[in-house]
N, CA, C and O atoms as a GROMACS GRO file, in nm:
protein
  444
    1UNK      N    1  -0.940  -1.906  -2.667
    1UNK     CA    2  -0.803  -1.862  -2.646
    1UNK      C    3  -0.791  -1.712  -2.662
    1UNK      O    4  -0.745  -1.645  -2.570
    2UNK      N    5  -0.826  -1.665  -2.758
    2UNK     CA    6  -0.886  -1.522  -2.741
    2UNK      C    7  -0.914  -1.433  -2.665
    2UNK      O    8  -0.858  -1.324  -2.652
    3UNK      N    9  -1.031  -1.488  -2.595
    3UNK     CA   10  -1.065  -1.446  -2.493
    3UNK      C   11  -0.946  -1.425  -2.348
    3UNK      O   12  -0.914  -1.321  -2.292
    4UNK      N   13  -0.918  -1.518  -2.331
    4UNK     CA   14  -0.828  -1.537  -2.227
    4UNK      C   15  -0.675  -1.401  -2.250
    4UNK      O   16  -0.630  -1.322  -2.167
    5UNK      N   17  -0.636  -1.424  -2.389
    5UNK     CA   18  -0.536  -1.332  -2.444
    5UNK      C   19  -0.552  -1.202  -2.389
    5UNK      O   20  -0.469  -1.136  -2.326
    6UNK      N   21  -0.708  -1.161  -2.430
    6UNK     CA   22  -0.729  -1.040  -2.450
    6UNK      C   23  -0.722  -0.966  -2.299
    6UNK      O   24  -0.679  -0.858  -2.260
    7UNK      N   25  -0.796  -1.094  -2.229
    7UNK     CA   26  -0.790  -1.047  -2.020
    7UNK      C   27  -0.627  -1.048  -1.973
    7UNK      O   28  -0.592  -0.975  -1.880
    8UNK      N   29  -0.553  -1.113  -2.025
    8UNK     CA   30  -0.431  -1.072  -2.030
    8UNK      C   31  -0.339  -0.934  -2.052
    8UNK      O   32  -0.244  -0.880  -1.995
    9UNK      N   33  -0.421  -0.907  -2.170
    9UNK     CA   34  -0.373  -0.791  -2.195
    9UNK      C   35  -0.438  -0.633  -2.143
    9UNK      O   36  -0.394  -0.520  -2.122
   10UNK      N   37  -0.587  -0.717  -2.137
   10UNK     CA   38  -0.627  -0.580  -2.035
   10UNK      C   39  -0.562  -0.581  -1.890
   10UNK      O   40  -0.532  -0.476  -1.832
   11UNK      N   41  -0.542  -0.700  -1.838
   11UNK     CA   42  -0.453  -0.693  -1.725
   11UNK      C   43  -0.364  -0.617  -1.729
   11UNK      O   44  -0.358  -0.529  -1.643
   12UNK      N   45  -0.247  -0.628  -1.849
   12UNK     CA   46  -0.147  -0.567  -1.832
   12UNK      C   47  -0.191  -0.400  -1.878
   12UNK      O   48  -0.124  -0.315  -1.819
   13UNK      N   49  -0.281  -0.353  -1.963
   13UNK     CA   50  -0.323  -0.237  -1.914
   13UNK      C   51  -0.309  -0.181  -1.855
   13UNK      O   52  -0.229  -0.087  -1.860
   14UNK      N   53  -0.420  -0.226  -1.724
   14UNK     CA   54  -0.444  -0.188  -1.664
   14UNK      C   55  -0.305  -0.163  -1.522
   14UNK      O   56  -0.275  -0.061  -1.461
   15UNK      N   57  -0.267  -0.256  -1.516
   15UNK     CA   58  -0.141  -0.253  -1.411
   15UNK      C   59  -0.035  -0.151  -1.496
   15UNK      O   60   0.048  -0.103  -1.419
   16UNK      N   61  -0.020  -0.108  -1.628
   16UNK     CA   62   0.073  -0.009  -1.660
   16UNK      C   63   0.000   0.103  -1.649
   16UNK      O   64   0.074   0.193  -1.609
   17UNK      N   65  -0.128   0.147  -1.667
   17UNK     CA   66  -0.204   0.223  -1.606
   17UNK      C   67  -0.165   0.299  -1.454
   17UNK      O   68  -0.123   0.413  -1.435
   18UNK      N   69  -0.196   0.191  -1.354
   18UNK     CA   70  -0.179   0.216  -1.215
   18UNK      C   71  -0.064   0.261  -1.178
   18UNK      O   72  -0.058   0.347  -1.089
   19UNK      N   73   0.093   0.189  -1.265
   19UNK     CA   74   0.196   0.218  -1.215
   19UNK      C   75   0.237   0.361  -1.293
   19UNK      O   76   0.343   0.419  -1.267
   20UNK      N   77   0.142   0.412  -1.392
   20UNK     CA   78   0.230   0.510  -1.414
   20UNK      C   79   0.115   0.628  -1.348
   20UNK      O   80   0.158   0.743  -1.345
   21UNK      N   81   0.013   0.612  -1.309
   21UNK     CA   82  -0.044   0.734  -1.241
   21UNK      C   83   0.023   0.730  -1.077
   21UNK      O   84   0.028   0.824  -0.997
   22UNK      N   85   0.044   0.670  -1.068
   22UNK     CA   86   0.140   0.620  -0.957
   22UNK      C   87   0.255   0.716  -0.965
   22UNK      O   88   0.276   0.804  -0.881
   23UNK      N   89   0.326   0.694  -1.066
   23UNK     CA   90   0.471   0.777  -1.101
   23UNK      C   91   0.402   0.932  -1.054
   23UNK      O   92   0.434   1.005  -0.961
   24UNK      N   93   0.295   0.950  -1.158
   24UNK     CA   94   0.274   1.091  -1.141
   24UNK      C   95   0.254   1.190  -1.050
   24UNK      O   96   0.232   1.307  -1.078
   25UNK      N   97   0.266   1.123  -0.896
   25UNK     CA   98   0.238   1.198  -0.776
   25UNK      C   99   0.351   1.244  -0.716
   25UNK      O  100   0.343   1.279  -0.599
   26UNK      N  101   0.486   1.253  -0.792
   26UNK     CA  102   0.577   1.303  -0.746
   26UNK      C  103   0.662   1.303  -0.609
   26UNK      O  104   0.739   1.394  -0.580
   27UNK      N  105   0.650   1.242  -0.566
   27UNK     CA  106   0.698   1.163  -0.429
   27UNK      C  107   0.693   1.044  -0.400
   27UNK      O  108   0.637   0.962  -0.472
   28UNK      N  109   0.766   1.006  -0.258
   28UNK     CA  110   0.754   0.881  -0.249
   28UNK      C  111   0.612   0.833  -0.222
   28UNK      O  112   0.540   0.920  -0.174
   29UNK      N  113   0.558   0.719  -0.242
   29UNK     CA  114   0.398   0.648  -0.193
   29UNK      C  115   0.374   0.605  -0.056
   29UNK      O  116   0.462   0.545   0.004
   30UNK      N  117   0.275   0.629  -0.009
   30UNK     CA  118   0.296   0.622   0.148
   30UNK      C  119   0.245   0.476   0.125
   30UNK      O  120   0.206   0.417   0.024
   31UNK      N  121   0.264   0.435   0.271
   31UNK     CA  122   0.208   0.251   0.236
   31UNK      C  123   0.064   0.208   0.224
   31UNK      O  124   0.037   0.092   0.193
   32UNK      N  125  -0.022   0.293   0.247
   32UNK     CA  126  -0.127   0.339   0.206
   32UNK      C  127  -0.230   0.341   0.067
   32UNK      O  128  -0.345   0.314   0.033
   33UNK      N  129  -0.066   0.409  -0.001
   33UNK     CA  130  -0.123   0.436  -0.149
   33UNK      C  131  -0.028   0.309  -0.197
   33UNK      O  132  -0.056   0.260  -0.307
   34UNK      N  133   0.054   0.266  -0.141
   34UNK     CA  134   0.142   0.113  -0.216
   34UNK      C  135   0.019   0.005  -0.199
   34UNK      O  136  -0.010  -0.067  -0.294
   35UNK      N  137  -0.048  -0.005  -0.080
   35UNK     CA  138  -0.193  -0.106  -0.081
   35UNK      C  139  -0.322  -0.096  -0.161
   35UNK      O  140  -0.402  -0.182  -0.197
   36UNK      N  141  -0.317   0.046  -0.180
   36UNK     CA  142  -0.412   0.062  -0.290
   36UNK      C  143  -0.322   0.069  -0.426
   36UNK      O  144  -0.397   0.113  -0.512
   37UNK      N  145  -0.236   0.052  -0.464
   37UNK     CA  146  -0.190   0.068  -0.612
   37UNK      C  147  -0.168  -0.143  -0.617
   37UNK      O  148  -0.185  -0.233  -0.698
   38UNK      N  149  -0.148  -0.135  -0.550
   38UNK     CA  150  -0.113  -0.302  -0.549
   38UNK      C  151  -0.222  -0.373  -0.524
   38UNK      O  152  -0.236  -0.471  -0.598
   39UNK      N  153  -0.324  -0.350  -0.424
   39UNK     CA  154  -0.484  -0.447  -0.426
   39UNK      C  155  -0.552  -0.401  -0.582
   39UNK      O  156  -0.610  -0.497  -0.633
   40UNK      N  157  -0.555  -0.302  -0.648
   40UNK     CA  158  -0.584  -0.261  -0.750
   40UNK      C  159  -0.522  -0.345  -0.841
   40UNK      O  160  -0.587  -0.419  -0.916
   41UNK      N  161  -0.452  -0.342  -0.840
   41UNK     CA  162  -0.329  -0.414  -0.971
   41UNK      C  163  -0.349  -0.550  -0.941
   41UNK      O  164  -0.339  -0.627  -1.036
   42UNK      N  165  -0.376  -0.599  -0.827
   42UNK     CA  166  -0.438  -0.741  -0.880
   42UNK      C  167  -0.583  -0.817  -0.855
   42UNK      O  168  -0.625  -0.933  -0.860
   43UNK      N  169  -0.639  -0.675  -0.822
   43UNK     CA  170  -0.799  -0.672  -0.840
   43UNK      C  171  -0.861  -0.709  -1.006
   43UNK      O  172  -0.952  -0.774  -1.058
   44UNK      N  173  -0.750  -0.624  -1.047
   44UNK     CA  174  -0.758  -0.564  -1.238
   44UNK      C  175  -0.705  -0.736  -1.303
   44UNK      O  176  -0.735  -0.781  -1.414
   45UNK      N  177  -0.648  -0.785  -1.230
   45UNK     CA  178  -0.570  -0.887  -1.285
   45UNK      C  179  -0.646  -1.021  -1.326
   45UNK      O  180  -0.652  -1.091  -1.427
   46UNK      N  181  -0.717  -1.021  -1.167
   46UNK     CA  182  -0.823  -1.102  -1.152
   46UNK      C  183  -0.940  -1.163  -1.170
   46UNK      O  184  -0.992  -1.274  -1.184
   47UNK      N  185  -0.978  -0.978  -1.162
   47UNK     CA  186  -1.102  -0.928  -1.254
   47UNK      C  187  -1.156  -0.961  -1.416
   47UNK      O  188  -1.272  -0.982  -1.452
   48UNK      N  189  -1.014  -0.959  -1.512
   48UNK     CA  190  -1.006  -0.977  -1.600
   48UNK      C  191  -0.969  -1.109  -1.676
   48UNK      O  192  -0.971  -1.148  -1.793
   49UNK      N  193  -0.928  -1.168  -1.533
   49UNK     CA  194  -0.921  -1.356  -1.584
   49UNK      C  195  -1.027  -1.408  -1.592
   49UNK      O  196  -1.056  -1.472  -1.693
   50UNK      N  197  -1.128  -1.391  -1.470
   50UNK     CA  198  -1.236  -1.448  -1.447
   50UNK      C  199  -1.361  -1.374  -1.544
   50UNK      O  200  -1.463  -1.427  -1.589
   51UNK      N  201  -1.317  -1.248  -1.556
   51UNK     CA  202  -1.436  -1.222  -1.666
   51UNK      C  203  -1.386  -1.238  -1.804
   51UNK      O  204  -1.472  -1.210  -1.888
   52UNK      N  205  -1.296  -1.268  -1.842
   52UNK     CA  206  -1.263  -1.355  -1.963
   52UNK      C  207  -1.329  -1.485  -2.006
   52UNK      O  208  -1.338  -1.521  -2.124
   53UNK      N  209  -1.373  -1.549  -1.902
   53UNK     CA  210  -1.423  -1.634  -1.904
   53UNK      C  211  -1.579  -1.648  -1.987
   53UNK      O  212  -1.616  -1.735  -2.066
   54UNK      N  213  -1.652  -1.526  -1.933
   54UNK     CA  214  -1.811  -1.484  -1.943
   54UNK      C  215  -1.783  -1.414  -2.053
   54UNK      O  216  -1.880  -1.409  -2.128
   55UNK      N  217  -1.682  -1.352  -2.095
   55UNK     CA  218  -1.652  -1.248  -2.208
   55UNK      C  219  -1.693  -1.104  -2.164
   55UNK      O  220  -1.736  -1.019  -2.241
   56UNK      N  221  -1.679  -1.093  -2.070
   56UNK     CA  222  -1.659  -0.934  -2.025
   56UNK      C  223  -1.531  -0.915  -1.938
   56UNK      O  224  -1.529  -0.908  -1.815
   57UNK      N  225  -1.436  -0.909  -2.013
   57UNK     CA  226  -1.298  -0.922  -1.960
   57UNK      C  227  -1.308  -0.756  -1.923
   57UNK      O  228  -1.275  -0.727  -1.808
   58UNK      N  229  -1.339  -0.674  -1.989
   58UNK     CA  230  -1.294  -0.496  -1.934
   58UNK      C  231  -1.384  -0.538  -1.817
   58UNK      O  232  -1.320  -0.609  -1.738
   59UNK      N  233  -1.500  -0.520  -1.785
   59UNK     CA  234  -1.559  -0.507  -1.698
   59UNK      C  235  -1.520  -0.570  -1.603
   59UNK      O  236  -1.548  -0.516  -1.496
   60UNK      N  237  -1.445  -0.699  -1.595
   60UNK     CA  238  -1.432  -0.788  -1.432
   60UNK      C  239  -1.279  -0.708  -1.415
   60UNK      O  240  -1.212  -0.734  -1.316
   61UNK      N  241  -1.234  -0.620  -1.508
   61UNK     CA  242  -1.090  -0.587  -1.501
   61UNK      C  243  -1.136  -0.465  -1.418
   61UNK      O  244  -1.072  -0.445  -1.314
   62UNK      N  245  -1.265  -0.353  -1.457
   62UNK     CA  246  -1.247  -0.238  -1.364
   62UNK      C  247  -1.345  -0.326  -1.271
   62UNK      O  248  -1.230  -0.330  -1.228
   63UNK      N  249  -1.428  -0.394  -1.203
   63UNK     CA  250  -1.471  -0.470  -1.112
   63UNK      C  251  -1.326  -0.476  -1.009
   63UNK      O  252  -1.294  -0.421  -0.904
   64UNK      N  253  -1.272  -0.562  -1.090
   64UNK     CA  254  -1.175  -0.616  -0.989
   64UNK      C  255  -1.061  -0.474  -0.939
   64UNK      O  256  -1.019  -0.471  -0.823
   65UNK      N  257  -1.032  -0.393  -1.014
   65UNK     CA  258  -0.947  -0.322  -0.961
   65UNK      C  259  -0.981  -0.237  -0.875
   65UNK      O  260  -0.899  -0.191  -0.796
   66UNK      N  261  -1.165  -0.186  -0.874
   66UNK     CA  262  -1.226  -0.123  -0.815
   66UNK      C  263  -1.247  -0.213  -0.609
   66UNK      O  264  -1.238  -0.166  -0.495
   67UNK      N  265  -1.266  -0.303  -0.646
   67UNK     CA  266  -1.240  -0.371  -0.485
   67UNK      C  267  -1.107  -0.455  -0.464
   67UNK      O  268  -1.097  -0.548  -0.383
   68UNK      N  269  -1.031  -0.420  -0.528
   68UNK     CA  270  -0.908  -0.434  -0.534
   68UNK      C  271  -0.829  -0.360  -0.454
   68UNK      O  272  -0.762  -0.404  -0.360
   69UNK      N  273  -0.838  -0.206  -0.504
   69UNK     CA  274  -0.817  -0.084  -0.447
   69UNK      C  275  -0.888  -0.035  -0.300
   69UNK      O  276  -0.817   0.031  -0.224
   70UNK      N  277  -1.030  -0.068  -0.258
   70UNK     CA  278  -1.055  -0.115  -0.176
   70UNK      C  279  -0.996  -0.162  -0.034
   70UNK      O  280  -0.978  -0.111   0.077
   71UNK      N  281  -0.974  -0.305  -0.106
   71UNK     CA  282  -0.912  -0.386   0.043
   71UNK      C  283  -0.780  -0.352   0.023
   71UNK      O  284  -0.705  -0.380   0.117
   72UNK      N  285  -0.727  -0.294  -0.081
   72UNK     CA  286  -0.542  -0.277  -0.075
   72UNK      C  287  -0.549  -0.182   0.039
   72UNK      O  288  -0.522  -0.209   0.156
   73UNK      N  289  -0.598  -0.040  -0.020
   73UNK     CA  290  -0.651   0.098   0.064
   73UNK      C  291  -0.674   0.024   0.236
   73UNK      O  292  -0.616   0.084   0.327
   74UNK      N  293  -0.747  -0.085   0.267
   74UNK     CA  294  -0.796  -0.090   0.398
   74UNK      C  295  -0.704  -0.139   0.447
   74UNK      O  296  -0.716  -0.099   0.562
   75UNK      N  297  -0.569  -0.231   0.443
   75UNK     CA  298  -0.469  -0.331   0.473
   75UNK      C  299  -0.382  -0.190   0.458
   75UNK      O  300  -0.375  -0.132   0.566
   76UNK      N  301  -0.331  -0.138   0.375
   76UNK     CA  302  -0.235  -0.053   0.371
   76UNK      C  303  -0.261   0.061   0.489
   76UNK      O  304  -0.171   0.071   0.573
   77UNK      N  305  -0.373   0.144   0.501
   77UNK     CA  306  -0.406   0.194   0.601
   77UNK      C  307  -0.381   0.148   0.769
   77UNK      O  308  -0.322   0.200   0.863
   78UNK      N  309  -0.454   0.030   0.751
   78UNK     CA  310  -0.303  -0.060   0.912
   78UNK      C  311  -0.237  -0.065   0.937
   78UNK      O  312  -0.196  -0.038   1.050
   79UNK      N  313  -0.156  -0.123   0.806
   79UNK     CA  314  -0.061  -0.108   0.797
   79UNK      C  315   0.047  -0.013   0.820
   79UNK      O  316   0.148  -0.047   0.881
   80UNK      N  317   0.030   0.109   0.772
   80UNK     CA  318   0.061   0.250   0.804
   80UNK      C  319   0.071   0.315   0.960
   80UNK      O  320   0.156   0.370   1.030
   81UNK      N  321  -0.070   0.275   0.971
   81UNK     CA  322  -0.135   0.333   1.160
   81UNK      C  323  -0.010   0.260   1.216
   81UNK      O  324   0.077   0.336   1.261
   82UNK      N  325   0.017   0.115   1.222
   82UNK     CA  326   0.126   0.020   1.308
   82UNK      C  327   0.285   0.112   1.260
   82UNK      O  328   0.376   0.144   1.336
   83UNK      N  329   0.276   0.133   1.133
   83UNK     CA  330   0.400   0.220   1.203
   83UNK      C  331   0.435   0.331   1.219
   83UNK      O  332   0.550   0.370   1.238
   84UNK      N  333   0.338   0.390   1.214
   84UNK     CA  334   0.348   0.550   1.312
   84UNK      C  335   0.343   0.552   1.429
   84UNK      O  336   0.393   0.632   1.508
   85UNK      N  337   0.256   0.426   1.454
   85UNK     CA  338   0.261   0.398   1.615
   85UNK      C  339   0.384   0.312   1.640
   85UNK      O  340   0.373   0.282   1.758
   86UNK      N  341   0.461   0.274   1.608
   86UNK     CA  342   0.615   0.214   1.600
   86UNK      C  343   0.680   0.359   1.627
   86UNK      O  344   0.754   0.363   1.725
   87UNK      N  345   0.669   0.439   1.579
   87UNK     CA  346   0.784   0.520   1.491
   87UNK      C  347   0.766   0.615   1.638
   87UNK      O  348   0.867   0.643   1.704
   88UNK      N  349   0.644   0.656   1.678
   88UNK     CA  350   0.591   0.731   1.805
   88UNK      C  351   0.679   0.658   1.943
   88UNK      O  352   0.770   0.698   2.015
   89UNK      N  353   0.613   0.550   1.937
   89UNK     CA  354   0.711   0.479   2.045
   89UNK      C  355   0.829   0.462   2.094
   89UNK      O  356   0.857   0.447   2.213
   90UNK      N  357   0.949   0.464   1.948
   90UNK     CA  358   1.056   0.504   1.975
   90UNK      C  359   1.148   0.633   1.984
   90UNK      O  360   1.269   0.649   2.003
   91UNK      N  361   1.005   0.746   1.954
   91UNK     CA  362   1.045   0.866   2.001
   91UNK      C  363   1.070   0.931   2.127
   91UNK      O  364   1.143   1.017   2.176
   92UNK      N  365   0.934   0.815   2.176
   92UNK     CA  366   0.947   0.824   2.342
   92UNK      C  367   0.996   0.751   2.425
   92UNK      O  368   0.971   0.758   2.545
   93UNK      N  369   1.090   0.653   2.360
   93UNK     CA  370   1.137   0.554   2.430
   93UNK      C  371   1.276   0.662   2.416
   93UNK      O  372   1.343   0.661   2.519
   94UNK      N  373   1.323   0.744   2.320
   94UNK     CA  374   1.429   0.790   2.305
   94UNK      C  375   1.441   0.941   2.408
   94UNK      O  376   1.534   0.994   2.469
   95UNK      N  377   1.335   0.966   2.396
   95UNK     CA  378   1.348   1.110   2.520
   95UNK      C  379   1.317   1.055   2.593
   95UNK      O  380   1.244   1.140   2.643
   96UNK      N  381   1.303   0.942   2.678
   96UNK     CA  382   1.309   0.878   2.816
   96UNK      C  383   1.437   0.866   2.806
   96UNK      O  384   1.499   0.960   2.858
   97UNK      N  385   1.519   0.762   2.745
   97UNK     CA  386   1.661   0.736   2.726
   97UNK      C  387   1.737   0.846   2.797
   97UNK      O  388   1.790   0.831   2.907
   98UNK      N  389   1.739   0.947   2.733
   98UNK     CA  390   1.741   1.075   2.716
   98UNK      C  391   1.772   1.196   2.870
   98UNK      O  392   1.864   1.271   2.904
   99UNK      N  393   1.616   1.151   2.934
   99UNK     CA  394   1.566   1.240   3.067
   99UNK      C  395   1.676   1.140   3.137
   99UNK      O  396   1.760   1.189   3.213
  100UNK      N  397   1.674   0.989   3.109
  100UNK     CA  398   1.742   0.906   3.239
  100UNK      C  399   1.906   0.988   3.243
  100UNK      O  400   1.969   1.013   3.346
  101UNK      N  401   1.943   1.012   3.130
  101UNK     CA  402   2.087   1.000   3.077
  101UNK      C  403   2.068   1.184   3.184
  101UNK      O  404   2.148   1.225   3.267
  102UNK      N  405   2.003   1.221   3.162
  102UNK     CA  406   2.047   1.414   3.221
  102UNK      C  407   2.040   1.329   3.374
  102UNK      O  408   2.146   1.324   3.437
  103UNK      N  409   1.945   1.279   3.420
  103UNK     CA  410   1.924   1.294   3.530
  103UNK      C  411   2.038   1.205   3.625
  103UNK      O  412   2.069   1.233   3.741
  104UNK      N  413   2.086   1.103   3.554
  104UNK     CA  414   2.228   1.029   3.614
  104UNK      C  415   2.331   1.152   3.587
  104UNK      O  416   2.394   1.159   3.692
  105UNK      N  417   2.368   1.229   3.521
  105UNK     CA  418   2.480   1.338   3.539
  105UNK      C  419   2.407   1.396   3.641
  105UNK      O  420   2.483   1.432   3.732
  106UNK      N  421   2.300   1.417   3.661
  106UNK     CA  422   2.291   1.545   3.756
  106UNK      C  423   2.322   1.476   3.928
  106UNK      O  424   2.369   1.543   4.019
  107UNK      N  425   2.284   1.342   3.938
  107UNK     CA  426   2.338   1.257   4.025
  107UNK      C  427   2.452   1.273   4.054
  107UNK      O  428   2.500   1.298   4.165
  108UNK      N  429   2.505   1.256   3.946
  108UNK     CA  430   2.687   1.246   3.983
  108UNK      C  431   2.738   1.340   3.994
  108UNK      O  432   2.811   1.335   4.092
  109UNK      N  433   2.743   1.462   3.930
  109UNK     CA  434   2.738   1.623   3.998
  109UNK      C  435   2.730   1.621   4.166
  109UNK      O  436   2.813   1.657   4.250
  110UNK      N  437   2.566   1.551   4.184
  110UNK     CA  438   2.534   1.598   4.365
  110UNK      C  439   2.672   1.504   4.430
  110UNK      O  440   2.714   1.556   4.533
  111UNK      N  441   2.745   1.383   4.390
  111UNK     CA  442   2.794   1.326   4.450
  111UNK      C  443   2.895   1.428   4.511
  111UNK      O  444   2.977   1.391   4.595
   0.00000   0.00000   0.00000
């Protein structure tokens, strides 16, 4: 029971850890760094249940947060790319909008 307690509490460590170096970057988190603060945080979580088990609860805690951070980092990064490429698209969907809207006045002018 001990054991288990203690991966608990390095869990929570570790996730008050993440969220406050987190705080410290002074801006908002791009979704990027929200996939890596969050695959981390339950890399650490995970890490530390299952190595509770063997009795190396720190170690499966930075294990786990270490490929945690990882695949958060690789999903968040997609994540991100999809909406810049969203965000691009309706820039140019909006200066098309845009060219159509000049070019019907200039129509109706020639009328």
């Amino acid at each position: 029971m001990k054991g288990k307690r203690m991966g608990y509490v390095t869990a929570a460590v570790a996730l008050a850890a993440i969220v406050g170096l987190s705080a410290c970057a002074g801006g908002p988190l791009s979704t990027r760094e929200k996939g890596t603060l969050g695959g981390a945080a339950l890399g650490a979580g995970t890490g530390a249940i299952i190595g509770s088990t063997t009795g190396h609860t720190k170690e499966g805690a930075l294990i786990g947060a270490g490929i945690g951070a990882l695949g958060g980092a690789a999903v968040g990064d997609q994540v991100q790319g999809q909406q810049n490429r969203q965000v691009e698209t309706q820039q140019e969907l909006e200066e098309q909008r845009r060219e159509i809207e000049r070019q019907r006045r200039e129509i109706e002018e020639l009328k």
